[in-house]
N, CA, C and O of each residue as an XYZ file, in Angstrom:
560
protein
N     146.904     93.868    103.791
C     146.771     93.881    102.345
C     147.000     95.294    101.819
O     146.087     95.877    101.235
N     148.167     95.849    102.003
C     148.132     97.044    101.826
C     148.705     97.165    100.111
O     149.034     98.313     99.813
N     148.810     96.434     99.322
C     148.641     96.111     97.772
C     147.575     96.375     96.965
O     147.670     96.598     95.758
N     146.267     96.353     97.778
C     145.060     95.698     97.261
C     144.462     96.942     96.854
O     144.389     97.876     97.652
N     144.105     97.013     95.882
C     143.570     98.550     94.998
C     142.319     97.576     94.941
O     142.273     96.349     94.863
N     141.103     98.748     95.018
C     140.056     98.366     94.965
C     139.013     99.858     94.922
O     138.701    100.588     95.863
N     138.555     99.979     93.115
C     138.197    101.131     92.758
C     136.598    100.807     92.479
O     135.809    101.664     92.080
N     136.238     99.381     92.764
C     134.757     99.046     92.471
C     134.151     99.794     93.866
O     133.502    100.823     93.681
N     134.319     99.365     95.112
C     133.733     99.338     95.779
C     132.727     98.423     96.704
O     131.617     98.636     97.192
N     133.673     97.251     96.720
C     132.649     95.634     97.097
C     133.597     95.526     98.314
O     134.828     95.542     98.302
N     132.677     95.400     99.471
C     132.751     95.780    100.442
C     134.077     94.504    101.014
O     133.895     93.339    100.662
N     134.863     94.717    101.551
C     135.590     93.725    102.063
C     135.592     93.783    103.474
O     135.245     94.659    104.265
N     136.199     92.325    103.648
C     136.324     91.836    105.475
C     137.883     91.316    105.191
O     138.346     91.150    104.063
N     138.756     91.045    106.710
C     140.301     90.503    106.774
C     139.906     89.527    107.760
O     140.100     89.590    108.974
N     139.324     88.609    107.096
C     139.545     87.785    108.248
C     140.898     86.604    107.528
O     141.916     86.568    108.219
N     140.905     86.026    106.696
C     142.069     84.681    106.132
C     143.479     85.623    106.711
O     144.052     85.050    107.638
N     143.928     86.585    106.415
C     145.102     87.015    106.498
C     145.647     86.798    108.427
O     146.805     86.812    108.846
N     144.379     86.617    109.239
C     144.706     86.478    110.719
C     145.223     84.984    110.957
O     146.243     84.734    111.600
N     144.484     84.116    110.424
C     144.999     83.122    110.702
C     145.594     81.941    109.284
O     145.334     82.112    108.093
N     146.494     80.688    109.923
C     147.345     80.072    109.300
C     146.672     78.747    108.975
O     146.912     78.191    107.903
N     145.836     78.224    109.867
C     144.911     77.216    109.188
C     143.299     77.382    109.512
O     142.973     78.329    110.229
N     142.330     76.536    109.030
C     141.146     76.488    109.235
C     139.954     75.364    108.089
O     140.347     74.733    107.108
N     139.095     75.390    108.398
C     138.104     74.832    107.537
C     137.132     75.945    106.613
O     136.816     77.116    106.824
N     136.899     75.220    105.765
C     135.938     75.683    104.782
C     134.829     75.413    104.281
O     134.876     74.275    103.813
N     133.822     75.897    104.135
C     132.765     75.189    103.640
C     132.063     76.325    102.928
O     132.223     77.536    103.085
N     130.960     75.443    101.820
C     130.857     76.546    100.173
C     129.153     76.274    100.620
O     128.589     75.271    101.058
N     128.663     77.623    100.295
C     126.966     76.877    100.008
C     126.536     77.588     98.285
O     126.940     78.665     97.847
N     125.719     76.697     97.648
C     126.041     76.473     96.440
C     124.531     76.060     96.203
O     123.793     75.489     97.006
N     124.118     76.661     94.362
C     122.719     76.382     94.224
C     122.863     74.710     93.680
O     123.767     74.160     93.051
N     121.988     74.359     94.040
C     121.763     73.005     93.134
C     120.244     72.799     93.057
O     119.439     73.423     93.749
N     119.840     71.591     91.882
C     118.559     71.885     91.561
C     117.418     71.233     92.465
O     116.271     70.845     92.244
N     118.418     71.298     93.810
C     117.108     70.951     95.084
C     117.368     72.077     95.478
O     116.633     71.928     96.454
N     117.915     73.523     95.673
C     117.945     74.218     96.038
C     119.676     74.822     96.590
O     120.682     74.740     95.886
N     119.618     75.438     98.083
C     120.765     75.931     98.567
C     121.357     74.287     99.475
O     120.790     73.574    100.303
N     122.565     74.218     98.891
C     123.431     73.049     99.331
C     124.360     73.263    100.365
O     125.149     74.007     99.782
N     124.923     73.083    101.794
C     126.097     73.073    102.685
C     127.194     72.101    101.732
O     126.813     70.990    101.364
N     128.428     72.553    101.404
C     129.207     71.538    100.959
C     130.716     71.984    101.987
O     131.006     73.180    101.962
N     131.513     71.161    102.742
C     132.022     71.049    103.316
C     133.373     70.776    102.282
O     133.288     69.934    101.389
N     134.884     71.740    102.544
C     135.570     71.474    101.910
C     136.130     69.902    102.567
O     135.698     69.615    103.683
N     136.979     69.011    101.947
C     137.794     68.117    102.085
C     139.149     68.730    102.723
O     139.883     69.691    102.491
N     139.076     67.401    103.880
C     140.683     68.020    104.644
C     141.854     68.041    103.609
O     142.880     68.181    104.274
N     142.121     67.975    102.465
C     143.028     67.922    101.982
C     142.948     69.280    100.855
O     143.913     69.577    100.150
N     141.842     69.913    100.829
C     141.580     70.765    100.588
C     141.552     72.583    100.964
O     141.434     73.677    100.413
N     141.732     72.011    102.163
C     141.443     73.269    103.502
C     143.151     74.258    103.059
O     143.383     75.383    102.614
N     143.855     73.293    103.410
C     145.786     74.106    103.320
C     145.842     74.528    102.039
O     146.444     75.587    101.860
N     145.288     73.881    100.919
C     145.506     74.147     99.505
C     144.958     75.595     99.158
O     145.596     76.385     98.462
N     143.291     75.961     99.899
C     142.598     77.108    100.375
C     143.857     78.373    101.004
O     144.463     79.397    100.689
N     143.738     77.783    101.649
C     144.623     79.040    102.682
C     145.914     79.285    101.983
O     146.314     80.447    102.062
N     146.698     78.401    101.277
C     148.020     78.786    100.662
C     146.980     79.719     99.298
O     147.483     80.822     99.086
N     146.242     79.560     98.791
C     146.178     80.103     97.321
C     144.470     80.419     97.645
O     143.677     79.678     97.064
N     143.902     81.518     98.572
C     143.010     82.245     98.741
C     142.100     81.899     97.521
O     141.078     81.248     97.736
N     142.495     82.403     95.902
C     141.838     82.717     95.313
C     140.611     80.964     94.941
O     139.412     80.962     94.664
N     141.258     80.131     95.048
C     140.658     78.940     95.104
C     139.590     78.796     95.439
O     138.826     78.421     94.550
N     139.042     78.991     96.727
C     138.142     79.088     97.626
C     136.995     79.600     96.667
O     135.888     79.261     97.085
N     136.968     80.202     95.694
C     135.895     80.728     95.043
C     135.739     80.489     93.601
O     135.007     81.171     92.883
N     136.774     79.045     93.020
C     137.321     79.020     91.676
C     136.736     77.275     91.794
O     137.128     76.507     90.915
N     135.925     76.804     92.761
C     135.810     75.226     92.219
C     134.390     74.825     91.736
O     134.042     73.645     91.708
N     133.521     75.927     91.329
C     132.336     75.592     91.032
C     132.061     76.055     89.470
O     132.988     76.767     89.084
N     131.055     75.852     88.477
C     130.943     76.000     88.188
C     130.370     77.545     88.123
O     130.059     77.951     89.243
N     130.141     78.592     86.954
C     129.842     79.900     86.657
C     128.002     80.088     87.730
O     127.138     79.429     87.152
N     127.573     80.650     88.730
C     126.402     81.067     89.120
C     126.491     80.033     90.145
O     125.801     80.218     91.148
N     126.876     79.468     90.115
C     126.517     78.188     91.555
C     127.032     78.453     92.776
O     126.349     78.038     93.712
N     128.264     79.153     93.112
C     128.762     79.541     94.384
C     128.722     80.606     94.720
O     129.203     81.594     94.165
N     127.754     80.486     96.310
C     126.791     82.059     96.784
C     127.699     82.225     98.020
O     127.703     83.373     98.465
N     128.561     81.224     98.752
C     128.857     81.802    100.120
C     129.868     81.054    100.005
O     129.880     80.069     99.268
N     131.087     81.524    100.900
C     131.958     80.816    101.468
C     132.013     80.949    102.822
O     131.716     82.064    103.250
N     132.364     79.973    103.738
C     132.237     80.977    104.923
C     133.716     79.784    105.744
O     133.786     78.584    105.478
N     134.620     80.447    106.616
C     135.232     79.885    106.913
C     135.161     79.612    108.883
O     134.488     80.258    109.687
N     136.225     78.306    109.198
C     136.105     78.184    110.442
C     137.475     78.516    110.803
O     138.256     77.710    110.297
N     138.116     79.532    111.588
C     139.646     78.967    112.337
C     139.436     77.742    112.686
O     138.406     77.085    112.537
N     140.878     77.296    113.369
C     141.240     76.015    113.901
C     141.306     76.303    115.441
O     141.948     77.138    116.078
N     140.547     75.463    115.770
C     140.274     75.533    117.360
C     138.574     76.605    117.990
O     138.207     76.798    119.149
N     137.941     77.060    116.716
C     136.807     77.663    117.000
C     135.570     76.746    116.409
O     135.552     75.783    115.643
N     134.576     77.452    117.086
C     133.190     77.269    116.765
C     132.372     78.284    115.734
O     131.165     78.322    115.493
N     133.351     79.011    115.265
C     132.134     79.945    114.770
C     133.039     80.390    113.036
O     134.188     80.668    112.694
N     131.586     80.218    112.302
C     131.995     80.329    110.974
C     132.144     81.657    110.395
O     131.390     82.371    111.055
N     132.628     82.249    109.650
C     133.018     83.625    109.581
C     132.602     83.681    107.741
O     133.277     82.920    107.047
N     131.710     84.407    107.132
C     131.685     84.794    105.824
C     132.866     84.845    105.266
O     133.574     85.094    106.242
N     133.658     84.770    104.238
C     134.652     85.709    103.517
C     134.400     85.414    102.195
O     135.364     85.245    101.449
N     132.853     85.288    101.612
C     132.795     85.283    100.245
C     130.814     85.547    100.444
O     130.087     84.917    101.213
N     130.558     86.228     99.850
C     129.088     86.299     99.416
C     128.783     86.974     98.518
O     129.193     88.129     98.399
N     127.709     86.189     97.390
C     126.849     86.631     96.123
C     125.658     86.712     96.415
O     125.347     86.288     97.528
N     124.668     87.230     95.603
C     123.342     87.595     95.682
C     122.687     87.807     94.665
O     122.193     88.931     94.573
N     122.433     86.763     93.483
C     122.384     87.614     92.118
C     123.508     87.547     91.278
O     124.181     86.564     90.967
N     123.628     88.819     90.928
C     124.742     89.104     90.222
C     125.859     89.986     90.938
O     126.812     90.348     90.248
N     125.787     90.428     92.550
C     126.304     91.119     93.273
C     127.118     90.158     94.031
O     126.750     89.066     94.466
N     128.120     90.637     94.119
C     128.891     90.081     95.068
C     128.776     91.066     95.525
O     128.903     92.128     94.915
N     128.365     90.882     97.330
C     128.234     91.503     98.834
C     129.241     91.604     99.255
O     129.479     92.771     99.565
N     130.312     90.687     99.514
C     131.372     90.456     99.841
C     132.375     89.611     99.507
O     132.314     88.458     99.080
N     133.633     90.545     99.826
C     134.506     89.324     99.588
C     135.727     89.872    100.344
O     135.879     91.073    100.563
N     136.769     88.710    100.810
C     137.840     89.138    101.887
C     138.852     89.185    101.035
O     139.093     88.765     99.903
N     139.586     90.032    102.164
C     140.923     91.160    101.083
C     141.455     90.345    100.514
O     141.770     90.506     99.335
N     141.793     88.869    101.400
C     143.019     87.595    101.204
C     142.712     87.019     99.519
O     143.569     86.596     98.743
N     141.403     87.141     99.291
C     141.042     86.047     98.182
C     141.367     87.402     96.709
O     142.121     87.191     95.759
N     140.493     88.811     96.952
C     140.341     89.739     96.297
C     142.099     89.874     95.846
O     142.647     89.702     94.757
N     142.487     90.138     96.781
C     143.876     90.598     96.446
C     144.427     89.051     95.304
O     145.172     89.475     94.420
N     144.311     88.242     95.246
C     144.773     87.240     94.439
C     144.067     86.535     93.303
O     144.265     85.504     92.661
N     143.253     87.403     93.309
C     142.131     86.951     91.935
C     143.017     87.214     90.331
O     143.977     87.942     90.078
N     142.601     86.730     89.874
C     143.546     87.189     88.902
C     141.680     87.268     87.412
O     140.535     86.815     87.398
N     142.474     88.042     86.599
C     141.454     88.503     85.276
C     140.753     87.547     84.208
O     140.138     87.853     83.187
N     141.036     86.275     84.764
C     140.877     84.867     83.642
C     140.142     84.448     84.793
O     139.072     84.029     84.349
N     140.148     84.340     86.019
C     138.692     84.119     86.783
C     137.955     84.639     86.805
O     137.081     83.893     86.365
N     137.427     85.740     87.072
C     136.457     86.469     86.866
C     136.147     86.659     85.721
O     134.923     86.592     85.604
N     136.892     86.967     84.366
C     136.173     86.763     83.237
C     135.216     85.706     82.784
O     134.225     85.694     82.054
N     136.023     84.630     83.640
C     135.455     83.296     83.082
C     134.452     82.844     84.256
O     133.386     82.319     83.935
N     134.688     82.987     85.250
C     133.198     82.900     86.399
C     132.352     83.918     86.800
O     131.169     83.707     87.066
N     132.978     85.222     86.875
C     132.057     85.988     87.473
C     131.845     87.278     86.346
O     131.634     88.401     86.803
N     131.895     87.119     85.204
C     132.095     87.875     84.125
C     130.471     89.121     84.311
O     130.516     90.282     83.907
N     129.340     88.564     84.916
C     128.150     89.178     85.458
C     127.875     89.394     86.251
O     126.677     89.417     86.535
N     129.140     89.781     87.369
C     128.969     90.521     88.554
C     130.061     91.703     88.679
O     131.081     91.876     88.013
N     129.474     92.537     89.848
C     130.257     94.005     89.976
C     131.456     93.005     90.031
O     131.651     93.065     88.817
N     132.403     92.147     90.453
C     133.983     92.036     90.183
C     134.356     92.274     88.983
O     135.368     92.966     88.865
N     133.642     91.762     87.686
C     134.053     92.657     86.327
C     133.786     93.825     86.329
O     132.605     94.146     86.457
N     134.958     94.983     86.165
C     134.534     96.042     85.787
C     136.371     96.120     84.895
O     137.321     95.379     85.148
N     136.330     97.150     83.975
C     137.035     97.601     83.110
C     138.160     98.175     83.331
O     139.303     97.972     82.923
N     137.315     99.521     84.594
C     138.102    100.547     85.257
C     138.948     99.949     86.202
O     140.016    100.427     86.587
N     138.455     98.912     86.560
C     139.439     98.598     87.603
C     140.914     97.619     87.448
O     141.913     97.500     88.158
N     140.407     96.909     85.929
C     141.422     96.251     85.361
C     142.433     97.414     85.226
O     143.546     97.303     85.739
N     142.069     98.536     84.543
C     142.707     99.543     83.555
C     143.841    100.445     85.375
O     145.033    100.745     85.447
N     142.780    100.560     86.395
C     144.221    100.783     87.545
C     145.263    100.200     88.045
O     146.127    100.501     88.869
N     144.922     98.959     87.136
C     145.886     97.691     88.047
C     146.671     97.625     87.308
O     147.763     97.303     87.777
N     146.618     97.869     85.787
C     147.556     97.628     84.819
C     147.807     96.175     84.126
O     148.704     95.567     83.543
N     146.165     95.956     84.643
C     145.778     94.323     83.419
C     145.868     94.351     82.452
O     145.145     95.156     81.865
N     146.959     93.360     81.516
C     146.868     93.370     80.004
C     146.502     91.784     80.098
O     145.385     91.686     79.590
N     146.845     90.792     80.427
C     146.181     89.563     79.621
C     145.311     88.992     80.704
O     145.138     89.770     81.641
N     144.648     87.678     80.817
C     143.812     86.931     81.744
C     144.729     86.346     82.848
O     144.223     85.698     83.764
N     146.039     86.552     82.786
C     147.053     85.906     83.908
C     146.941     87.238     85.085
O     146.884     87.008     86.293
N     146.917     88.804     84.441
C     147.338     89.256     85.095
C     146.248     89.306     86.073
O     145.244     88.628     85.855
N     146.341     90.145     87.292
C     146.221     90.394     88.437
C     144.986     91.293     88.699
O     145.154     92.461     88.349
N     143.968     91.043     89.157
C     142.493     92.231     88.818
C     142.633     93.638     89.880
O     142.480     94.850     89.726
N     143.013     92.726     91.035
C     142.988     93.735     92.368
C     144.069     94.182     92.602
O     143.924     95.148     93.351
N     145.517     93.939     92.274
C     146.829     94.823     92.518
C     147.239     94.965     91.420
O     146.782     94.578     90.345
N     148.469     95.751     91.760
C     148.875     96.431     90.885
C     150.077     95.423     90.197
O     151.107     94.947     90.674
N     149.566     95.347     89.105
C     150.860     94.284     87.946
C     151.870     95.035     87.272
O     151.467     95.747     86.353
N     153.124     95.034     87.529
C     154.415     95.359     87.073
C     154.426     95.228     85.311
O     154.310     94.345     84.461
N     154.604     96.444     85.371
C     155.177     96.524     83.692
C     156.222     95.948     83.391
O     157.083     95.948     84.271
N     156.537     95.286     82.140
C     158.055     95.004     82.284
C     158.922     96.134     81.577
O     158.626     96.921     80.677
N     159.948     95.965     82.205
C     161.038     97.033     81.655
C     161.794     96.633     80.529
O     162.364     95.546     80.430
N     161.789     97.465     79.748
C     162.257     96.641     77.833
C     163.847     97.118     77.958
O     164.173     98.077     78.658
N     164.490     96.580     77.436
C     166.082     96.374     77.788
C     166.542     97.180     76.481
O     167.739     97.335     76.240
């Protein structure tokens, strides 16, 4: 992810960028408490082609973890955690593809909003891009 500008300081992991498929599963508040929700196999490739997903199907405060499985392992690997209003973590694969209309609109009360960091990337609307750098256009 050598694109990925990142002037907040929220700690990242690489694990999605190693591998090509895997499972997913979200844990999530609900009003019995912390929920395991298991993505759908038809869900998993849709994940891995478009990272930023993985953290875009819940409603605003409800999704605290993501954690993923390769294909052919036993062991689940973090690449998303909240705490509050902190996001702890998050992996380069998803960060790098977030774009400024998600986080405004889900995580608008955690360190992923910040201003400064729109303003290095060269965010002007909610399409553009939070964590890399978005191309100016060139006026003819």
């Amino acid at each position: 992810m050598n694109n990925l500008i990142n002037t907040t300081g929220i700690h990242t992991v690489d694990i999605l960028s190693r591998y090509t498929n895997g499972k997913f599963r979200m844990i999530v508040k609900t009003r019995l408490g912390m929920t395991c929700c298991d993505a759908r196999d038809f869900e998993n490739p849709r994940i891995m082609e478009n990272p930023e997903s993985a953290i875009t199907g819940y409603k605003k405060g409800v999704l605290h973890t993501v954690q993923f499985q390769p294909e052919g392992s036993d062991v689940w690997s973090t690449v998303f955690s909240r705490t509050g209003k902190k996001v702890n973590l998050i992996d380069k694969s998803i960060l790098v593809n977030l774009t400024v209309g998600t986080i405004n609109g889900l995580y608008y009360n955690t360190n992923l909003y910040n201003h400064t960091q729109y303003s290095a990337v060269n965010s002007k609307t909610w399409a553009s891009y939070a964590y890399q750098m978005n191309e100016t256009p060139v006026l003819a």
